[in-house]
N, C-alpha and C positions, 0 to 999 in steps of 0.2 A: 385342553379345557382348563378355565381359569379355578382356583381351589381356592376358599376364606373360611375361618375360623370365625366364631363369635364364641367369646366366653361368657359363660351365664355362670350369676353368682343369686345364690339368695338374696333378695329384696331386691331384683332388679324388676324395672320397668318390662312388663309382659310383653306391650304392644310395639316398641323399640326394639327388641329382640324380635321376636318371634314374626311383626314385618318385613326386618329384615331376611331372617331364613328364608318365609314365603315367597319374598319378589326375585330372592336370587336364584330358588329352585325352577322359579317360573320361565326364569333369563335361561334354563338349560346350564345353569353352572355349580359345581357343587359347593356346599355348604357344611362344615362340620359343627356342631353347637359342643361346646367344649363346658363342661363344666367344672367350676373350682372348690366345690363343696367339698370333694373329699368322696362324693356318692355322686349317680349318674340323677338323681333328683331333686330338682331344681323348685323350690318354692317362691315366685316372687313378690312385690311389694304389696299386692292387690291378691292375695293369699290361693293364687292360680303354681298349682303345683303339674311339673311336667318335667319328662326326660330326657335327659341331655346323650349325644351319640355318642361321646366319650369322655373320658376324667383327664383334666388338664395333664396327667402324668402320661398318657397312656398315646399322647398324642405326638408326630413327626414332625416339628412344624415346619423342619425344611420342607415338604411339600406343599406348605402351604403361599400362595400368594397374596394375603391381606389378610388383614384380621381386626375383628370390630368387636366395640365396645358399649354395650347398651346402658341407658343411665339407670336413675331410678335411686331411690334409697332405702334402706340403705346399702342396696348393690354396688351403687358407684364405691361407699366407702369398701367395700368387700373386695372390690378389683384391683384398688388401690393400694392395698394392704397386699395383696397377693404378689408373692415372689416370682411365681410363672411369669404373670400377667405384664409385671413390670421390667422382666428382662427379654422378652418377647416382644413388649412395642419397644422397647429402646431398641433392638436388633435387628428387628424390620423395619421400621426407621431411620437406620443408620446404612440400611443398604438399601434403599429407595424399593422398599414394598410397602405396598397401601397399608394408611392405620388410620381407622375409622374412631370417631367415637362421637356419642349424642348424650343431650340433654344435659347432666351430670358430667357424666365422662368424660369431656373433654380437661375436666379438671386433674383427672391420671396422667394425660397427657402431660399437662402444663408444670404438675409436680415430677414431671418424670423430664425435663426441658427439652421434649421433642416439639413444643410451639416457638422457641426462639426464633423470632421473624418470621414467622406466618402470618397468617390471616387465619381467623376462627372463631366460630360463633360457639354459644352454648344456652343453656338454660338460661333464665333473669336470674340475675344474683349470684351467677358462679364466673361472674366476668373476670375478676380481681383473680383467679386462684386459675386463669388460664395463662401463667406463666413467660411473659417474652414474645406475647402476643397480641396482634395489631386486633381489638375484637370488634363485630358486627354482629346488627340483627339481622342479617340475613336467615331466612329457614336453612340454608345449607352452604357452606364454604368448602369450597374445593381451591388449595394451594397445594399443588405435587402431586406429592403422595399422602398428604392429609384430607381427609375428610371431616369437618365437623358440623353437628347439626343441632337446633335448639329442645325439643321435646318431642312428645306424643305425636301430637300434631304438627309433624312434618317428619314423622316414620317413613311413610310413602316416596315423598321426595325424598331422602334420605336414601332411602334402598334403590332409588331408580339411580341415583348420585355414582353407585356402587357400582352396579350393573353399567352406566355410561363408561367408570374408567376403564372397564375391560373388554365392551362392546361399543357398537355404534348407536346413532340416534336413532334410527330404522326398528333393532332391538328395542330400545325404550319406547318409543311410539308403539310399536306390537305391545308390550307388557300393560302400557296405560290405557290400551283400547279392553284388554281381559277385563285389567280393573274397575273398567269406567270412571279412569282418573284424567280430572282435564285442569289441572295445574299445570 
């Protein structure tokens, strides 16, 4: 079974995070929500406090297979800053495991020069700071092993994005029939 990380930092975007945990619990795959606060409690940008399953220290990431990035401010700047965070997508990236990131986030990436020659969308206005990268408005860009997506509103397809790298379309159609999602 496929295993992903999300790090959740204060001020992150609630509904980018936390749709992604739900669609991928849904997909039967495990999810670990990592947090980088320092404490297992996570307050984000929209003052929705909640707990994360482990402290970015406390976590193996070799067992993990992907790991994703939720936007949001000032979470995105909180991820970005983080030393886990940033040696973690350089490493999974550099060994072709999935590195997600939305909204925001995609900008960690671009200062971390894991978009050199991709293709990646992001928030409006975080175009410029996705680094080495071809960008689109597309709701969701899939190149490799990247993932990136634009906000809130396109959480849903974002997390079905996730669940497609590691499952079939069959999976995804069953998840969007739960959801009553017909994107």
């Amino acid at each position: 079974m496929s295993k992903i990380g999300i790090f959740m930092a204060d001020g992150c975007e609630e509904i980018e995070g936390l749709t992604v945990v739900d669609v991928v619990r849904r997909a039967k795959m495990e999810i670990v929500t990592i947090s980088v606060t320092g404490k297992k409690e996570v307050t984000g940008s929209h003052n929705v406090t909640f707990f994360a399953d482990a402290l970015a220290s406390e976590v193996n990431y070799d067992e993990l297979d992907g790991i994703v990035l939720p936007g949001g401010m000032p979470g995105t700047l909180n991820l970005g800053a983080d030393e886990t965070v940033n040696r973690v997508i350089k490493e999974f990236a550099a060994a072709g495991k999935l590195v997600c990131a939305i909204c925001a986030a995609p900008s960690v990436l671009g200062a971390a020069g894991i978009l050199e020659g991709k293709h990646a969308t992001c928030h409006p206005g975080f175009e410029e700071k996705l680094i080495g990268a071809t960008t689109s408005e597309d709701e969701v860009v899939v190149d490799g092993n990247i993932i990136t997506s634009r906000g809130m509103g396109t959480a849903i397809a974002f997390a079905l994005s996730i669940v497609r790298y590691f499952k079939d379309d069959a999976a995804v159609e069953e998840i969007k029939k739960g959801l009553v999602y017909r994107a």
